[in-house]
C-alpha positions as CSV (number, residue, x, y, z in Angstrom):
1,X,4.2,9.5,-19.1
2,X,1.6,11.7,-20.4
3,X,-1.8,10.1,-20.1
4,X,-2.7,10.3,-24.1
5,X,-1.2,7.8,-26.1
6,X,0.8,8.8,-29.2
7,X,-1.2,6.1,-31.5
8,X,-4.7,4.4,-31.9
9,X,-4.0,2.0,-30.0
10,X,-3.9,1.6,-26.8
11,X,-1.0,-0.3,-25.1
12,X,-2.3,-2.9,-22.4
13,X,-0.2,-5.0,-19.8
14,X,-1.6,-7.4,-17.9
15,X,-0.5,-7.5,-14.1
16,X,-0.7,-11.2,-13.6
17,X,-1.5,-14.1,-14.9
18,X,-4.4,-14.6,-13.3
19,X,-6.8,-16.9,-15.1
20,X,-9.5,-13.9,-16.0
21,X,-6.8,-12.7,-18.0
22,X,-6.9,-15.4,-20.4
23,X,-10.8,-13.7,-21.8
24,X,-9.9,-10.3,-21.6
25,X,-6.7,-11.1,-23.8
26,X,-9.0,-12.2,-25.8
27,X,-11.2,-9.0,-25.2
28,X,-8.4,-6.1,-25.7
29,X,-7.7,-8.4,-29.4
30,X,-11.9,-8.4,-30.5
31,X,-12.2,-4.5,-29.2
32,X,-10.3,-3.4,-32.2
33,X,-8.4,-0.1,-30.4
34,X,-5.9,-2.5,-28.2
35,X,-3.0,-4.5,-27.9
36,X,-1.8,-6.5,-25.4
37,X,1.7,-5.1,-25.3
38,X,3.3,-7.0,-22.1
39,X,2.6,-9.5,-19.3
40,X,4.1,-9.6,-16.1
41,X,4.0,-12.0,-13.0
42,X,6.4,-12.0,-10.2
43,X,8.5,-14.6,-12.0
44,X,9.5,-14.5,-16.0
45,X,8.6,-18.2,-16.3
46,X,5.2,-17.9,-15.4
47,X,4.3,-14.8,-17.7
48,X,6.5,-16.4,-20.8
49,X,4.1,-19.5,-20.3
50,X,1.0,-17.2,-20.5
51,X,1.7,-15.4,-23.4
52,X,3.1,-18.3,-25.6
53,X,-0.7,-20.7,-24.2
54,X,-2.8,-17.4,-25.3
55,X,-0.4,-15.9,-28.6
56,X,-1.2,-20.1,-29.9
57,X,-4.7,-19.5,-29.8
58,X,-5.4,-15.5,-30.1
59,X,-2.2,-14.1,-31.5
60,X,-1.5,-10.9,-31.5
61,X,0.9,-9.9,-34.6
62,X,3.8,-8.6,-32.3
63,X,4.0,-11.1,-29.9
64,X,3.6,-9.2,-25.9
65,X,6.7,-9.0,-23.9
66,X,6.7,-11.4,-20.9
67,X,8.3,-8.9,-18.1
68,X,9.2,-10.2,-14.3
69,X,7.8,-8.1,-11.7
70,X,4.8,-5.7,-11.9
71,X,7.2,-2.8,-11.2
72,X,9.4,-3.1,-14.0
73,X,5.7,-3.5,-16.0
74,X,5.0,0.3,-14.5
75,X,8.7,1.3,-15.9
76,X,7.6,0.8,-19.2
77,X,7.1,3.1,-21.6
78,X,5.4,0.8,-24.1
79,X,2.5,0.9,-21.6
80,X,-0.7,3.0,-21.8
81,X,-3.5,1.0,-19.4
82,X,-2.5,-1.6,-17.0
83,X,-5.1,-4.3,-16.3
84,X,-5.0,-5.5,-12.6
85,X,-6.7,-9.2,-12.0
86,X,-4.0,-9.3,-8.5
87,X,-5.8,-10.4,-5.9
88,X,-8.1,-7.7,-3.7
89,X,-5.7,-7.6,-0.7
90,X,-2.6,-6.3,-3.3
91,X,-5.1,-3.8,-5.7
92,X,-4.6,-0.7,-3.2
93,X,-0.7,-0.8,-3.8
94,X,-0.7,-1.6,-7.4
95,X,-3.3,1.0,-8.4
96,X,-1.6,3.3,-6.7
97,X,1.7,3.0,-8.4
98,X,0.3,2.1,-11.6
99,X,-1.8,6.2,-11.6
100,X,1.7,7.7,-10.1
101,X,3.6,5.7,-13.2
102,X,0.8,7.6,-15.7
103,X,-0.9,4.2,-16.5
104,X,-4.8,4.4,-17.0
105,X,-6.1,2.0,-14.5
106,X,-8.9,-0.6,-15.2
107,X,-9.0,-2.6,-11.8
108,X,-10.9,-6.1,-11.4
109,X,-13.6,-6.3,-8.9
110,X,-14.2,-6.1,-5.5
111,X,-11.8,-3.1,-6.3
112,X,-10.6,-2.6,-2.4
113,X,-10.5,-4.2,0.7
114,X,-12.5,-0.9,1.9
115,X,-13.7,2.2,0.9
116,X,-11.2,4.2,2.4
117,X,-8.2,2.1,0.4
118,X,-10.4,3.0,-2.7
119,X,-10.9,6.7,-2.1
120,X,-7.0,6.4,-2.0
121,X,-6.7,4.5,-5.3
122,X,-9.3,7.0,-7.4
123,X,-7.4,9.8,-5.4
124,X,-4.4,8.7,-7.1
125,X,-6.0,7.8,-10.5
126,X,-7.8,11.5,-10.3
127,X,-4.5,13.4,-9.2
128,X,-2.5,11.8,-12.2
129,X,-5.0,12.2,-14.9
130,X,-5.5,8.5,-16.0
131,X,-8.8,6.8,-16.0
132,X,-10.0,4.1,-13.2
133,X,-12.8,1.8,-14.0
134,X,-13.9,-1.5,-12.6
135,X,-14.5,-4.7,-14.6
136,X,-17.8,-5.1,-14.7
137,X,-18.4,-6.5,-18.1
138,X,-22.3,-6.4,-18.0
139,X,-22.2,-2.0,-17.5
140,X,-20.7,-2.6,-21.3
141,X,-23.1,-4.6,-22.9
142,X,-26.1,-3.6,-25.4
143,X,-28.7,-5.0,-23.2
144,X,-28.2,-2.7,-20.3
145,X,-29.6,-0.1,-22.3
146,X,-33.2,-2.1,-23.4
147,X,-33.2,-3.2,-19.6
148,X,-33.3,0.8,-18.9
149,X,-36.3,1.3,-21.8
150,X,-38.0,-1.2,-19.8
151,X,-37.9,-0.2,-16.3
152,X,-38.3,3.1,-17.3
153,X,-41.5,2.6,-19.1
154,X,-42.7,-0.5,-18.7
155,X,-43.5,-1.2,-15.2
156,X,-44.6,1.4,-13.5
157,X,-42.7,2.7,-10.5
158,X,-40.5,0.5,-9.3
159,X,-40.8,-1.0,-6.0
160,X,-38.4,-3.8,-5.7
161,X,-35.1,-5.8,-7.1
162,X,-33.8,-9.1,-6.3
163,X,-30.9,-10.6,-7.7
164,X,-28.8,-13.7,-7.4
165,X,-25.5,-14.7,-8.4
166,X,-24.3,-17.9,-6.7
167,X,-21.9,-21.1,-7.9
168,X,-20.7,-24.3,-6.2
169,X,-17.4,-24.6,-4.6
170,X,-16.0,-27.9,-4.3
171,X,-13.9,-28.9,-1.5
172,X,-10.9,-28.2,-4.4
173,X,-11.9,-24.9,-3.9
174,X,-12.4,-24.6,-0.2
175,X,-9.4,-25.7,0.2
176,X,-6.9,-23.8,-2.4
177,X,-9.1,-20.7,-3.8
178,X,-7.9,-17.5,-2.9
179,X,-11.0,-16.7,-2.7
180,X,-11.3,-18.5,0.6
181,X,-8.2,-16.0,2.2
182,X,-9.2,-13.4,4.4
183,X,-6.0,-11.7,3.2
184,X,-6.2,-11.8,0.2
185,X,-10.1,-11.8,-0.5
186,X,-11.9,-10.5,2.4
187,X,-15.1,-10.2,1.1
188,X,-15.2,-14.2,-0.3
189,X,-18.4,-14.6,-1.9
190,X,-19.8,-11.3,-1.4
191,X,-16.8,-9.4,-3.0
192,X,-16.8,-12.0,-5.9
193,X,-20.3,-12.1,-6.6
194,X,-21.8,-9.0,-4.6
195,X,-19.8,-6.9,-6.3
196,X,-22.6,-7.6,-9.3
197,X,-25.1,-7.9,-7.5
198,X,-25.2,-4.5,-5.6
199,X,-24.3,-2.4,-8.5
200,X,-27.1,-3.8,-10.3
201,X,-29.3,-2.2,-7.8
202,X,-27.6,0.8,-7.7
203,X,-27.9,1.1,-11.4
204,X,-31.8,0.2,-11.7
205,X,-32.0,3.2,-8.7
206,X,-30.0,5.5,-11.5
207,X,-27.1,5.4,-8.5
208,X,-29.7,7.0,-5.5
209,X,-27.9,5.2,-2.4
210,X,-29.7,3.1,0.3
211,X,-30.7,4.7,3.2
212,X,-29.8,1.6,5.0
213,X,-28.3,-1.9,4.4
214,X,-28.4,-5.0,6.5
215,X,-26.4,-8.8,5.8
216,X,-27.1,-11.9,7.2
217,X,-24.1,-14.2,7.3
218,X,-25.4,-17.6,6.4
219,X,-22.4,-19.5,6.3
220,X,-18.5,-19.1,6.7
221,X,-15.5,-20.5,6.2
222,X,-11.5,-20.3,6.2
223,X,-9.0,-22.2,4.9
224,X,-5.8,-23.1,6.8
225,X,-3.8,-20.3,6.3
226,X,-6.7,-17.9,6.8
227,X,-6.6,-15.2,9.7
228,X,-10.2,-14.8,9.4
229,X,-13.4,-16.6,7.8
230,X,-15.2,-15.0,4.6
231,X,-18.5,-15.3,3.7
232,X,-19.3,-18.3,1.9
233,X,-23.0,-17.7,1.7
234,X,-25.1,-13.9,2.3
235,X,-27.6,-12.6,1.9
236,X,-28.4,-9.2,2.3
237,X,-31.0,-6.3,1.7
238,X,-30.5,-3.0,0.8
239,X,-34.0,0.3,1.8
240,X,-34.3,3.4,-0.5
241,X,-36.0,5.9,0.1
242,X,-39.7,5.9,-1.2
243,X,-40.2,2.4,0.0
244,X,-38.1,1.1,-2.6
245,X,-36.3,-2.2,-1.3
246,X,-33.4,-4.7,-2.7
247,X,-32.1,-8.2,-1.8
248,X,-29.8,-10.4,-3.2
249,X,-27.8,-14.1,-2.1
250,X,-24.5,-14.7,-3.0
251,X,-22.7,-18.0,-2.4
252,X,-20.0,-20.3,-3.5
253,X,-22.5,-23.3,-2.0
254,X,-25.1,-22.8,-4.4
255,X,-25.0,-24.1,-8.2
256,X,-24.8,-21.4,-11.1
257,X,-27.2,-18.9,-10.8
258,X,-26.9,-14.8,-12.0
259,X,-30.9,-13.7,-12.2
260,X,-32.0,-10.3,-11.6
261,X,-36.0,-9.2,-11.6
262,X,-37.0,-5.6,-11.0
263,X,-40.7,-5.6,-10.0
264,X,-42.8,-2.5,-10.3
265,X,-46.3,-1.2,-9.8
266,X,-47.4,-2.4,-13.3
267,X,-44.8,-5.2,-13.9
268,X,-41.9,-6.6,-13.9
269,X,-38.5,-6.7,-15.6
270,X,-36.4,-10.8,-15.5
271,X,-33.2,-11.0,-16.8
272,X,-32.1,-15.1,-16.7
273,X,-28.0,-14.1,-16.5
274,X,-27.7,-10.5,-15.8
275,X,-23.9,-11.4,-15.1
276,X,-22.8,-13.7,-18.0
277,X,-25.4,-14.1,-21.0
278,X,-25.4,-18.1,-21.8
279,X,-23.5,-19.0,-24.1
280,X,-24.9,-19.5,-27.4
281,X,-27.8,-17.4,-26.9
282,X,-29.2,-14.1,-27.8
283,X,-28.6,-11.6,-24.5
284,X,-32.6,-11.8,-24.0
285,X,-34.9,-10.3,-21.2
286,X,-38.5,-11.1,-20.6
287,X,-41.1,-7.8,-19.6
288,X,-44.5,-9.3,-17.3
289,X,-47.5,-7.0,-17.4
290,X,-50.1,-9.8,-16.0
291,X,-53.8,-9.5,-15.4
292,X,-56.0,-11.2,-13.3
293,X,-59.2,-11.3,-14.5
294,X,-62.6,-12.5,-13.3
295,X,-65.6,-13.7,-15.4
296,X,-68.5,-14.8,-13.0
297,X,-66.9,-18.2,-12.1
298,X,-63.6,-18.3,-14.2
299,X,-60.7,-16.8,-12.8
300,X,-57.4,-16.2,-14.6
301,X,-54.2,-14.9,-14.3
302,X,-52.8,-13.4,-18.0
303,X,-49.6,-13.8,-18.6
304,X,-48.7,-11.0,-20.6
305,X,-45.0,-11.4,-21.5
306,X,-43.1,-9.6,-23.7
307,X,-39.7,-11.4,-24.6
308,X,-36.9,-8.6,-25.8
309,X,-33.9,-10.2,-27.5
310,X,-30.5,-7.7,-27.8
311,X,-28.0,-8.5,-30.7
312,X,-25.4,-9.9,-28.5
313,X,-22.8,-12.5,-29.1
314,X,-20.5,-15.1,-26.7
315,X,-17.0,-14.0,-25.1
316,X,-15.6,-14.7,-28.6
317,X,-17.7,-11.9,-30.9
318,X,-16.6,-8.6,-31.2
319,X,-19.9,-7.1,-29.9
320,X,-19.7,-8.8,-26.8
321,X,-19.9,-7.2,-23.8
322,X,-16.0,-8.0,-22.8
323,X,-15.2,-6.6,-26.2
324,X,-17.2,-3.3,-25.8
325,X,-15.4,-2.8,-22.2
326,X,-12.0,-3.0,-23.3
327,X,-13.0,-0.7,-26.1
328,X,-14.7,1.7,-24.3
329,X,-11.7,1.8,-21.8
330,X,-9.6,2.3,-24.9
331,X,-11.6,5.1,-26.0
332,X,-11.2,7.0,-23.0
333,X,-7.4,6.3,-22.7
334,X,-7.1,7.4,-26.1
335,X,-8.6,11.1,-26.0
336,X,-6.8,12.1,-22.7
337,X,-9.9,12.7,-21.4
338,X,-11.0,11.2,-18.2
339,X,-14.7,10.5,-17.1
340,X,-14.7,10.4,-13.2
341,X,-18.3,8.4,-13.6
342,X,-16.6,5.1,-12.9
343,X,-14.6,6.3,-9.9
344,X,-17.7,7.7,-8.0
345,X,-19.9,4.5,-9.1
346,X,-17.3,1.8,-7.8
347,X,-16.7,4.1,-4.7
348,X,-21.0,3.8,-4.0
349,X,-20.1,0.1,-4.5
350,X,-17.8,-0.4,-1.9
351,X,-19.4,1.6,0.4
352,X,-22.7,-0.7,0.4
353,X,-20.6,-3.7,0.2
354,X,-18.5,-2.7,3.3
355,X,-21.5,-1.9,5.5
356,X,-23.3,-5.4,4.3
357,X,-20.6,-7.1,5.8
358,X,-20.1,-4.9,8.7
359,X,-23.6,-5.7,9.3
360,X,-23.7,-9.4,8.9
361,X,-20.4,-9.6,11.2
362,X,-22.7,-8.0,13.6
363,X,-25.5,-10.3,13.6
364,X,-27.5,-8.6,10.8
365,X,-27.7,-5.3,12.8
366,X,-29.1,-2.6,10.1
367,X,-26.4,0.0,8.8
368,X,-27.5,3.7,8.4
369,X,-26.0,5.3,5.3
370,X,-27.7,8.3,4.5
């Protein structure tokens, strides 16, 4: 299949039925250039139930074809992009058959279970001319861009990011989540969430790599049919050079939290929900230039906030940042052309997330990357 489509729109299916799928569905129908043309799951049952909860609620006018197995999905020549929500153990064998089948690729996050199994996968995406990109919805929205204006001008240089991205796991979830399978998630809470986290750093660094990397392993667990434990709570810091550090805590022990603050010589950029805007909100971020200033007895600290609000709606607006991936994906699909950007970016990803755990397996010993 060649990798430009013959129409404007471009034709996804969804491998699984994973419940992410149920926004991005959502997603491919707000972005304008995309149709959700099939569904598969390993049994026809399954994917027929999918499509009829979602076509009630967010119908698309042809209905998508519920397919059994994500081979015959590949076998399709109705199919343009393939979206793959299958768990992180199975995304090296799926991407790779998806690029040899001539299906652009957009891959959910952590994207491998190591760097080398992703080398292999954009390998494969770059050798058959069909676009990979991770789902990081965030990269996609209009606030990135303001966020940019302001560490780029408003604070000075910049000296230091933290970020956190944490939720509460109930025993429910301990118990039953995949994402408490060394098989099939490795990574547990720092592929989940650290997957944000650290490309959040790398973009406020405009992509420079750490030098060196550490993790501390604050908690683990398995569940019964685990080989191995994940991490269910990390934290871990990442040194640039220039003096330039980064930290950031990820857990699924911790209640909701996705903040981000990059602090400079001048100020300091906060973003409340870096990940996720909250719902029913503006996308907002809040700029701190403080003084202190001293008048023979009185001292005071100045505030000096400047609150920046981005025209940017929920999950269910077209503008929103799950909207503006799918399109942008589209876009790409569409023209034939490929932009290798989103390859090298997930690639520096995985390589900083693999040596944080490495490290915190080790007792926090500090990786050397550069």
């Amino acid at each position: 299949m060649n990798s430009e489509s013959n129409s404007n729109s471009c034709r996804w299916g969804i491998m699984s039925t994973a419940t992410i799928g149920q926004k991005n569905w959502q997603a491919i129908k707000l972005a304008g250039n995309g149709t959700v043309a099939a569904v598969a799951s390993r049994n026809l049952a399954s994917s027929e139930k999918f499509i009829n909860q979602l076509q009630a609620s967010v119908p698309f006018d042809t209905p998508p074809q519920a397919v059994e197995g994500y081979q015959t999905l590949l076998e399709s020549p109705e199919i343009d992009a393939v979206y793959i929500p299958l768990p992180t153990g199975m995304r090296r064998e799926w991407v790779i058959k998806a690029a040899e089948a001539g299906k652009h690729v957009l891959c959910e996050k952590p994207c491998a279970s190591s760097y080398a199994d992703l080398q292999e996968m954009v390998e494969a995406c770059r050798n058959n001319n069909v676009q990979f990109m991770d789902g990081i919805m965030y990269m996609h929205g209009a606030r990135l861009q303001s966020v940019r204006n302001a560490i780029d001008t408003k604070i000075g240089q910049i000296k230091r990011i933290a970020t956190q991205f944490s939720f509460y796991g109930d025993q429910e979830f301990d118990e039953g989540n995949i994402r408490t399978n060394s098989e099939l998630e490795p990574f547990g809470c720092l592929g989940d969430l650290g997957w944000y986290t650290i490309r959040f750093a790398l973009w406020a660094m405009n992509y420079q790599m750490p030098k060196q990397v550490y993790g501390r392993m604050l908690s683990a667990y398995k569940r019964e049919d685990s080989p191995n434990s994940v991490p269910m709570e990390i934290e871990c810091g990442l040194q640039f050079e220039n003096g330039v550090s980064s930290t950031f805590y990820n857990s699924f022990l911790t209640g909701h939290q996705q903040w981000a603050h990059v602090s400079g010589t001048e100020g300091s950029v906060f973003i409340p929900d870096f990940v996720l805007p909250f719902e029913g909100e503006e996308a907002k971020h809040s700029i701190y230039n403080p003084e202190f200033a001293v008048q023979d007895c009185d001292f005071a600290m100045i505030e000096n906030r400047e609150d920046v609000i981005v025209e940017e709606s929920g999950n269910s607006a077209a503008n929103s940042q799950e909207s503006n991936l799918f399109r942008n994906f589209a876009t790409l699909a569409l023209s034939g052309e490929t932009d290798d950007h989103w390859g090298e970016i997930a690639l520096m990803t995985q390589r900083v997330m693999d040596a944080c755990k490495e490290s915190a397996e080790n007792g926090g010993t500090a990786i050397d990357l550069c």
